[in-house]
C-alpha positions as CSV (number, residue, x, y, z in Angstrom):
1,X,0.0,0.0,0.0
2,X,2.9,2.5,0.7
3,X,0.2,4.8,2.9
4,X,1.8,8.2,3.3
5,X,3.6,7.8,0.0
6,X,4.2,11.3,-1.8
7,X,3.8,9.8,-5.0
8,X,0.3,8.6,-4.8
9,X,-2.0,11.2,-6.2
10,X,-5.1,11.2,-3.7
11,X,-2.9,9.6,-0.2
12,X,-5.7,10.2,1.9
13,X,-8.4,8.7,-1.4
14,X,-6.4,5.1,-1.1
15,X,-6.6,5.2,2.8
16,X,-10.1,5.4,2.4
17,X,-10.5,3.3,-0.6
18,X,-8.8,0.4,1.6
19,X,-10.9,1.5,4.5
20,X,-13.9,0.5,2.4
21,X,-12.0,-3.0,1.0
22,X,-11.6,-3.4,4.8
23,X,-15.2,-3.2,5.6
24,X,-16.2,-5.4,2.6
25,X,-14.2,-8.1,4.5
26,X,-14.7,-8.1,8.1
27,X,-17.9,-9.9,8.1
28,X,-16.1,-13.1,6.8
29,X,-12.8,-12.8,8.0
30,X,-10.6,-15.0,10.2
31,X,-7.7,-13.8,9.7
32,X,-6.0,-10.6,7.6
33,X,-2.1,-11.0,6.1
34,X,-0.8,-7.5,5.5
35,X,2.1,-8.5,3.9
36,X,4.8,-5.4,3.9
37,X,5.3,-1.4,2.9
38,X,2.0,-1.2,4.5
39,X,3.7,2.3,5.1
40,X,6.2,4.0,2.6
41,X,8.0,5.1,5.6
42,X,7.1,4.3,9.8
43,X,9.8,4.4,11.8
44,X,8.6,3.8,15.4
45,X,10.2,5.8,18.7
46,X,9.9,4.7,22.3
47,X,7.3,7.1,23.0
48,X,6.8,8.9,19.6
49,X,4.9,7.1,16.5
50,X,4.3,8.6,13.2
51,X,1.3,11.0,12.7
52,X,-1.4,9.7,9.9
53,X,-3.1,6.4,9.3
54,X,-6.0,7.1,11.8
55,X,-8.6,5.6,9.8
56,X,-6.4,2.4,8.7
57,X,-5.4,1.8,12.7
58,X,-8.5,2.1,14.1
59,X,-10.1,0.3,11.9
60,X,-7.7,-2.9,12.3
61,X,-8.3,-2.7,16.1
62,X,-11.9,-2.8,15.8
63,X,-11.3,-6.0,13.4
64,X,-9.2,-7.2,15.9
65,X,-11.3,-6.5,18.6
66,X,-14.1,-8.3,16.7
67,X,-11.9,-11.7,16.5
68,X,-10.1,-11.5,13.6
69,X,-6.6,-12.9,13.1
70,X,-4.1,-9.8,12.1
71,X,-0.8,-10.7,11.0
72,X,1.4,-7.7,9.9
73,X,5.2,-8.3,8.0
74,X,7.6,-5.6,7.8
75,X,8.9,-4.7,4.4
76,X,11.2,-3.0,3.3
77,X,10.0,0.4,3.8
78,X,8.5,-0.2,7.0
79,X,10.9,-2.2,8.6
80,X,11.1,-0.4,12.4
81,X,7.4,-1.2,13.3
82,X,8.2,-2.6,17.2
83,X,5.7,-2.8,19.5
84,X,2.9,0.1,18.9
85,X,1.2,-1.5,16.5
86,X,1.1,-4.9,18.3
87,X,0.1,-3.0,21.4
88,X,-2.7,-0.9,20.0
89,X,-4.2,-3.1,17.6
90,X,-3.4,-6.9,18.9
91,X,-1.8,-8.0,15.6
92,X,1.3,-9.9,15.2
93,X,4.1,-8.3,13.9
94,X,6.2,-11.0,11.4
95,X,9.7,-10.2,10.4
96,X,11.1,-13.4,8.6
97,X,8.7,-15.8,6.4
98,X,6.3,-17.4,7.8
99,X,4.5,-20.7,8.1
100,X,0.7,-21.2,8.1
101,X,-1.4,-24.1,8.0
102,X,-5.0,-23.7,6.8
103,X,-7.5,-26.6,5.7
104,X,-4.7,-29.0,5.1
105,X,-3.0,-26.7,3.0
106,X,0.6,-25.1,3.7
107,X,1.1,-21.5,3.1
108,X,4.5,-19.9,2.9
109,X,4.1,-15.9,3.5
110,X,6.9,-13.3,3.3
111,X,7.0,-10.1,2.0
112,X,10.0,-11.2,-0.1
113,X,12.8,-8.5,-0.2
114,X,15.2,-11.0,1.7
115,X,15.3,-13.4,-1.1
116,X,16.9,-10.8,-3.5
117,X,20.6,-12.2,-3.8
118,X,21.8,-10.2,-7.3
119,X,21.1,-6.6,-5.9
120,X,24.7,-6.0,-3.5
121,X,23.3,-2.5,-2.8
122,X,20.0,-3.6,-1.5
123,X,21.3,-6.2,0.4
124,X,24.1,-3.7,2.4
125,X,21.2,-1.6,2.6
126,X,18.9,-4.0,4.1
127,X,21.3,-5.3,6.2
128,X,22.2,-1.6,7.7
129,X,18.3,-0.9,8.4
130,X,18.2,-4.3,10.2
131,X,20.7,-3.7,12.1
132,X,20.0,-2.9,16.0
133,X,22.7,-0.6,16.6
134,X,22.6,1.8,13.5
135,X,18.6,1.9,15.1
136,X,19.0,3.3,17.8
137,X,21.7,5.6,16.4
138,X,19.1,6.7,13.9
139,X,16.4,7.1,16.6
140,X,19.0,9.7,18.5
141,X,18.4,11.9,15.4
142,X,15.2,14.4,15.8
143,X,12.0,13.2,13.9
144,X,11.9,16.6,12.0
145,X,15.4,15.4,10.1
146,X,14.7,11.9,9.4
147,X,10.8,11.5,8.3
148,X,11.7,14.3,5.8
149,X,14.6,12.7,4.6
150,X,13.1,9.2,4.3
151,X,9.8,10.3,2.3
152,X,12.3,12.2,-0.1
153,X,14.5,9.1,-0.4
154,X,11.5,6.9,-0.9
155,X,9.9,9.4,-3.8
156,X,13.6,9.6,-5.8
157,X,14.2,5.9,-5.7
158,X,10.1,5.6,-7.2
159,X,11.0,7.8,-9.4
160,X,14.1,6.1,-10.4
161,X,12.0,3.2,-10.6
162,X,9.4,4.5,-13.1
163,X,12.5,5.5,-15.2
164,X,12.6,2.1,-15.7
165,X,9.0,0.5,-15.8
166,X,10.2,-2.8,-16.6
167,X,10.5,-3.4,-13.2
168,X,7.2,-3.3,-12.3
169,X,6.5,-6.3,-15.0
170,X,6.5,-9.9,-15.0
171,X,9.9,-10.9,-16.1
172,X,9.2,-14.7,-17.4
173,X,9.4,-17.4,-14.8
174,X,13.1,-17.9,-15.3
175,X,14.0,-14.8,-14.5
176,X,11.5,-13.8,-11.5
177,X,13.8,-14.4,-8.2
178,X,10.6,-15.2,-6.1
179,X,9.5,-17.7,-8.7
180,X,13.2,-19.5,-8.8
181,X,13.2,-19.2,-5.0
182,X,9.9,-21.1,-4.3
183,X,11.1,-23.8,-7.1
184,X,14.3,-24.3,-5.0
185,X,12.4,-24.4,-1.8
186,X,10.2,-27.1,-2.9
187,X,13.4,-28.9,-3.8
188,X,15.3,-28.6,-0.7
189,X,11.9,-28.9,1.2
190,X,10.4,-32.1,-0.2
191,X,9.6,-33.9,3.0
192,X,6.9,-31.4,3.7
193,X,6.6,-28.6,0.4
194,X,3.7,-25.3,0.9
195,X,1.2,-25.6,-1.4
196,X,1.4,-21.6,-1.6
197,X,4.2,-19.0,-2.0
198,X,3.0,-15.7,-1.2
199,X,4.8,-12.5,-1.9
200,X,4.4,-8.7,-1.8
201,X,7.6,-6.5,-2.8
202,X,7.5,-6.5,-6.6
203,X,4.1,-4.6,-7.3
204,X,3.0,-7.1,-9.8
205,X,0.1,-9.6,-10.0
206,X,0.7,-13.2,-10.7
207,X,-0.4,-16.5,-10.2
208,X,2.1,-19.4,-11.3
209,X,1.6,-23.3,-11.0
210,X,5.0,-24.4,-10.6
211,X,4.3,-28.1,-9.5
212,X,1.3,-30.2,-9.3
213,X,0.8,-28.9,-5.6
214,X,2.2,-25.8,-5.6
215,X,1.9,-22.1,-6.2
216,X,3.3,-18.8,-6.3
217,X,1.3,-15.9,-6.2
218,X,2.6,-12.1,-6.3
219,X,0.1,-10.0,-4.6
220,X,0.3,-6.7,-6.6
221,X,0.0,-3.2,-4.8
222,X,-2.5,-0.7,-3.9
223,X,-1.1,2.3,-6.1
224,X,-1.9,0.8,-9.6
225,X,-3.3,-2.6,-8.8
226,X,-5.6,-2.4,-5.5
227,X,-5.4,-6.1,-5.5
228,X,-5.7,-8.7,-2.6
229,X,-5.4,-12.8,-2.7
230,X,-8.3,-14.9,-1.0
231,X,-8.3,-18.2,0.5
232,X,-11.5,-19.7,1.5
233,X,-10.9,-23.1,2.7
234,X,-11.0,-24.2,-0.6
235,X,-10.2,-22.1,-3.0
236,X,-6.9,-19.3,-3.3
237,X,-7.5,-16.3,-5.6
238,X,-6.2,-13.3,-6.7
239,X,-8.8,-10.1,-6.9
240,X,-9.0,-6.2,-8.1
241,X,-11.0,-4.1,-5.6
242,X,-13.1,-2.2,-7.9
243,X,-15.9,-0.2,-7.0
């Protein structure tokens, strides 16, 4: 979703256009798998949260509140969510892959930025954000430096990105990592292989067989796609919120 992006058009429209995919939902609901850059930018201090996203929070406790199952992964825009969100909503905060068994069926969830191996920036990158120390030495800096600084970083590398609109397209299945990664993990994993990879990061929609068991769905993005996967106990699909 990206929320607080400054390259979405209407911010404050998508909030509420997710607000109203949230309500279509909470009916049926068990459980909700917000699966990364929920926020283009949160960065969480020990008494100090970033303003915005009223709607979107409140409406996730009250779903909470009501029973259903929130499970929230960190991306790689959002990566220093601690222990507000937990706290204030009663969601579980994921920051490595996980594991989830539904009607017999094996789901592996991540948002999928660790898998990237051919990208040595991104991965010294990563590895800096992730790292405990350079935290807290980033949390000494004042709020009015760094959430300036990190919305501008976020909008040139999007823009960088769009320079390049290929990236943002479905490579081929030889040459999508995540694809090649869940057909390695299947291999290595045979003794007990998910019957679905799902991924966020790359902003495109697809659904792949890539065994007789076993598939790999990318879940798109709320800036061009406003699409969302569904499992009902018996079937897994792949949807456009259009209204």
């Amino acid at each position: 979703m990206h929320f607080g992006a400054y390259f979405h058009k209407d911010a404050k429209g998508v909030e509420r256009k997710f607000l109203r995919w949230l309500k279509t939902i909470e009916r049926d609901a068990t459980h909700l798998f917000l699966v990364g850059d929920i926020f283009d930018y949160w960065f969480e201090y020990k008494y100090v949260v970033p303003r915005g996203y009223t709607r979107i929070i409140g409406k996730l406790a009250d779903m909470a509140d009501h029973g259903v199952e929130i499970h929230l992964f960190t991306g790689n825009h959002d990566i220093w969510i601690f222990d507000y969100l937990p706290t204030e909503i009663g969601c579980q905060v994921h920051r490595e892959p996980l594991m989830f068994e539904s009607d017999g069926q094996m789901f592996y969830i991540s948002h999928g930025d660790e898998i990237i191996t051919d990208d040595r920036g991104f991965r010294i990158l990563r590895s800096i954000f992730h790292n405990k120390i350079c935290q807290k030495l980033y949390a000494a800096i004042h709020p009015w430096f760094t959430v300036g600084f990190a919305h501008r970083w976020a909008l040139h590398s999007r823009k960088k990105g769009l320079q390049h609109p290929e990236q943002y397209e479905y490579r081929g299945e030889r040459n999508e990592y995540m694809v090649q990664f869940a057909k390695e993990y299947l291999r290595s994993h045979s003794d007990n292989p998910p019957n679905y990879f799902i991924f966020g990061h790359r902003h495109i929609m697809l659904d792949l067989m890539i065994s007789r068991n076993s598939r790999v769905a990318i879940l798109g993005d709320w800036i061009t796609h406003f699409s969302y996967a569904t499992w009902d106990g018996h079937t897994f699909a792949l949807h456009t919120f259009e209204e």
